[in-house]
C-alpha positions in Angstrom: 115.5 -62.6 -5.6 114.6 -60.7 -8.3 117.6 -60.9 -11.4 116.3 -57.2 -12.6 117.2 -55.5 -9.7 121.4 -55.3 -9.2 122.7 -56.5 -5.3 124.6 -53.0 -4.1 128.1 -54.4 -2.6 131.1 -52.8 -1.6 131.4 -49.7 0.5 128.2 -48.5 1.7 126.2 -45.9 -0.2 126.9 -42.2 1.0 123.7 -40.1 2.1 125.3 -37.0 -0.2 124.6 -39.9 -2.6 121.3 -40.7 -1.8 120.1 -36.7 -1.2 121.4 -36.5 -4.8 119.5 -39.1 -6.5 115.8 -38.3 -4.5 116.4 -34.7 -5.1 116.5 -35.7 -9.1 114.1 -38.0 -8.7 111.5 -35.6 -7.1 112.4 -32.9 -9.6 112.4 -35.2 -12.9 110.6 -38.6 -11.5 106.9 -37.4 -13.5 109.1 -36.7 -16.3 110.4 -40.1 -16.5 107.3 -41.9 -16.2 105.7 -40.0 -19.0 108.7 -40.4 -21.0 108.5 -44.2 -20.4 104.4 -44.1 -20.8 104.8 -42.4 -24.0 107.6 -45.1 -25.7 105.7 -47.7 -24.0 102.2 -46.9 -26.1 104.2 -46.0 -29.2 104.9 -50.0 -28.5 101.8 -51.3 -28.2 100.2 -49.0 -30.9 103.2 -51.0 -33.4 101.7 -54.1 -32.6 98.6 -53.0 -33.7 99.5 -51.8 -37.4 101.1 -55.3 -37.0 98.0 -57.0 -36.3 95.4 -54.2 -37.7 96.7 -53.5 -41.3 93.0 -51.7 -42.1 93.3 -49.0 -39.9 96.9 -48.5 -40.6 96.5 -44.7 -42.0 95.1 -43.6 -38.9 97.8 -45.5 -36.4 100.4 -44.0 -37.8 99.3 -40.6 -37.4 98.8 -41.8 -33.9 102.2 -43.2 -33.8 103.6 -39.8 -35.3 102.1 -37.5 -32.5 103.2 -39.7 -29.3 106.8 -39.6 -30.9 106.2 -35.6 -31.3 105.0 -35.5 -27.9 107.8 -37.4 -26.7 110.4 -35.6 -28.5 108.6 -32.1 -27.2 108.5 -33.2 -24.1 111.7 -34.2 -23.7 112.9 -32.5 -20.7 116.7 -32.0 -21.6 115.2 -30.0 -24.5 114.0 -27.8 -20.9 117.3 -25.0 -20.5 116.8 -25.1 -16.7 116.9 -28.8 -16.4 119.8 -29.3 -19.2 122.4 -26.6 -17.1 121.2 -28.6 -13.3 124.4 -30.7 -14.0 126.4 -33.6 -15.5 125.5 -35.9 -12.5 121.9 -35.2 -12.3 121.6 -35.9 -16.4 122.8 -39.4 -15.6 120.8 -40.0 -13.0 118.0 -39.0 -15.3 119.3 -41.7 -17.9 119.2 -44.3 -15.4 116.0 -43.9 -14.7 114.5 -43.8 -17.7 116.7 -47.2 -18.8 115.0 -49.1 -15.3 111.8 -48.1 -16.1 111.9 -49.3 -19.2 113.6 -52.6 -18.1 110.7 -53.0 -15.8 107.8 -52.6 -18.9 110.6 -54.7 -21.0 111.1 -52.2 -23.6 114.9 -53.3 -23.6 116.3 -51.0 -26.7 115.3 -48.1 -25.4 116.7 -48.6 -22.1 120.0 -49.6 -23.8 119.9 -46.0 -25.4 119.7 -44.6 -21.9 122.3 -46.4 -20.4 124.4 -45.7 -23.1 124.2 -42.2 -22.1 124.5 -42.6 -18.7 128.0 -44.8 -18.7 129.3 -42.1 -20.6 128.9 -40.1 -17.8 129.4 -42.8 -15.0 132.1 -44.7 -16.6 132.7 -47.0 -13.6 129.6 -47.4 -12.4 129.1 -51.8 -12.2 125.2 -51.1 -12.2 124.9 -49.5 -15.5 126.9 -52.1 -17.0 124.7 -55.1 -15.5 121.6 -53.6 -16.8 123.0 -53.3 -20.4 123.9 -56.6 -20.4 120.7 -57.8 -19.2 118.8 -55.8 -21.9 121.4 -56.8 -24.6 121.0 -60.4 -23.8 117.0 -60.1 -23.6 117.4 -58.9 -27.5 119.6 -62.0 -28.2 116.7 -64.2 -26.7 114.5 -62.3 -28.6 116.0 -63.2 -32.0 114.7 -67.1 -32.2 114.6 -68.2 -36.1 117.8 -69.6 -37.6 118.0 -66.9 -40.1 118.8 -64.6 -36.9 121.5 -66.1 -35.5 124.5 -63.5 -36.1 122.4 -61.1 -35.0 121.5 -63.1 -31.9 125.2 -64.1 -31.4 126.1 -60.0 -31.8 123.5 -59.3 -29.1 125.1 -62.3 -26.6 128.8 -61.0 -27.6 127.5 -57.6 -26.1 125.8 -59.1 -23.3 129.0 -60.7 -22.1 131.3 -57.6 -22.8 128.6 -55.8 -20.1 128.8 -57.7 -17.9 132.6 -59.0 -17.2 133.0 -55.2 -17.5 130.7 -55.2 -14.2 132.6 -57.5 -12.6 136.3 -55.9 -13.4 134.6 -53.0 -11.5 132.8 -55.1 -8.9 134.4 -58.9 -8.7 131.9 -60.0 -6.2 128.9 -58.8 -8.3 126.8 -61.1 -7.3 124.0 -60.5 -9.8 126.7 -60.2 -12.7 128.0 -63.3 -11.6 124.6 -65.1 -11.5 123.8 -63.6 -15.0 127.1 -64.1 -17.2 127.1 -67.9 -16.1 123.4 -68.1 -17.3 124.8 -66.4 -21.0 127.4 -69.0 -20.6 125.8 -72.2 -19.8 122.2 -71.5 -21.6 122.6 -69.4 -24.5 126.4 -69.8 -25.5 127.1 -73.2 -24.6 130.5 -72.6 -22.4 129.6 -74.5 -18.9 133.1 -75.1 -18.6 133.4 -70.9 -18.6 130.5 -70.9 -15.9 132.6 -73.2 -13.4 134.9 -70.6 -11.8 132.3 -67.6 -11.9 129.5 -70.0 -10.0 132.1 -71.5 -7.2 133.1 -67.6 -6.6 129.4 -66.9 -6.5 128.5 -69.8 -4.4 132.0 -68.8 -2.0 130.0 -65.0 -1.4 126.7 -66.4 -1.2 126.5 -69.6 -0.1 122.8 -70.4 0.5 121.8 -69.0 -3.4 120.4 -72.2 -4.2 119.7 -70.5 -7.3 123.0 -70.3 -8.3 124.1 -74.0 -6.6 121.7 -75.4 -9.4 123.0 -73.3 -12.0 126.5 -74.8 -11.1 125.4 -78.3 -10.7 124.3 -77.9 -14.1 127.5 -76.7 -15.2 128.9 -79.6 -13.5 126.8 -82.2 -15.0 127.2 -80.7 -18.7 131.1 -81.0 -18.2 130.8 -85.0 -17.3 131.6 -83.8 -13.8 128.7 -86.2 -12.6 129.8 -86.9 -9.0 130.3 -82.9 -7.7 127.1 -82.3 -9.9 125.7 -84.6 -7.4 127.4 -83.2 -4.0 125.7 -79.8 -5.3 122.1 -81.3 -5.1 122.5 -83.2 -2.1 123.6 -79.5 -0.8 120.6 -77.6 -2.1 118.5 -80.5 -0.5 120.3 -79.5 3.1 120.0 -75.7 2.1 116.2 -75.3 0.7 112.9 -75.3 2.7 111.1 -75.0 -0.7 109.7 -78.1 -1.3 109.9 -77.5 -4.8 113.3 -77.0 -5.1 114.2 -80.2 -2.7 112.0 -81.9 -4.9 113.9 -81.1 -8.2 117.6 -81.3 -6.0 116.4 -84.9 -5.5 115.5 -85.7 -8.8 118.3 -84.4 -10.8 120.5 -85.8 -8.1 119.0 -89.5 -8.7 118.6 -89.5 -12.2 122.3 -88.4 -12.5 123.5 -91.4 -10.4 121.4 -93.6 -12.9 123.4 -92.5 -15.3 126.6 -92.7 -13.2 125.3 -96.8 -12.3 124.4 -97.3 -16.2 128.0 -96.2 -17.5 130.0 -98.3 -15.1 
């Protein structure tokens, strides 16, 4: 299951709802995808003043008209589409901030969800996808000399999404990625405990999320349920892969276990 695409749970979604958001989509949805085109090549063409310092006159005038175009073509800056409503201008925002999730151009999805949880406040979606973008940014900052900044992006991350889950407790997705902030990039297993065994309670064949918390286990000295959580995957899984892995964690943990007695 892909982690960049949020599980809907709750109450189901109401058609009036879903009229709503593919009549903004068919009215905006060109817009959009030029909009996330245009920020996408202003990317790439950075990279290449990176990497092509000789031609760096002439980039940056390239640079300088896709932002102009962008800018112009804005389609907020459009009367008619600015006065079509409060709702339909986050809608808008969301999509922009998944389509850039999808090409991984995470700040500028972060600027679109920031406008759209001003207008959705309590919507658990918005807030899973800013974490996700704010913790890609903390990944992204890898040298030593970047580790406030890194630890700012993670601190951000979390805020997102245990906001998602006050909304949402059974977020399953939130769940799955607030234990992975906790157990890989923050070192706080012990945090990741509760939020797995709820996880595991709602969807109990995520074998994703049983190795996650067998790993948790293990990194607390909780050796023997770290175990019990393998030997489960190995029941649940018909991926060889993944029984293969199960197994191997599972034995070289009781080696350990055998060694320390």
């Amino acid at each position: 299951m892909s982690r960049n695409r949020p599980t809907f749970r709750g109450d189901p979604v109401s058609e009036e709802a879903k009229e709503k958001v593919r009549r903004v989509l068919n009215e905006h949805g060109q817009a959009v995808q030029d909009r996330v085109r245009a920020v996408e090549e202003l990317g790439i063409l950075y990279k290449q003043v990176a990497l092509k310092y000789l031609e760096i006159d002439a980039l940056k005038q390239e640079i300088a008209a896709i932002r102009l175009e962008g800018e112009a073509g804005s389609p907020f800056e459009d009367p008619e589409i600015a006065a079509a409503g409060v709702d339909e201008e986050g809608i808008y925002h969301e999509a922009l901030a998944v389509g850039f999730i999808d090409r991984g151009v995470y700040r500028e999805a972060l600027v679109h969800l920031e406008r759209a949880t001003a207008i959705f406040p309590d919507n658990e979606i918005l807030y899973y996808y800013s974490g996700l973008c704010s913790a890609k940014m903390g990944k992204a900052h890898v040298e030593p000399a970047e580790s406030a900044e890194r630890s700012d992006w993670y601190e951000r991350a979390e805020a997102d999404y245990r906001r998602a889950l006050e909304l949402e407790p059974e977020y399953a997705d939130a769940l799955y990625a607030l234990s992975i902030l906790l157990v890989y990039e923050t070192g706080r297993p012990s945090e990741a405990i509760t939020l797995l065994e709820r996880l595991a309670a709602v969807e109990t064949r995520n074998t994703d999320a049983l190795f996650l918390l067998a790993r948790a286990y293990y990194e607390t000295g909780s050796y023997e349920r770290a175990v019990s959580q393998y030997e489960l995957i190995e029941e649940l899984t018909t991926i060889r892969e993944k029984a293969e892995r199960a197994r191997s964690n599972r034995e070289r943990i009781m080696e350990e276990m055998r060694a320390g007695e």
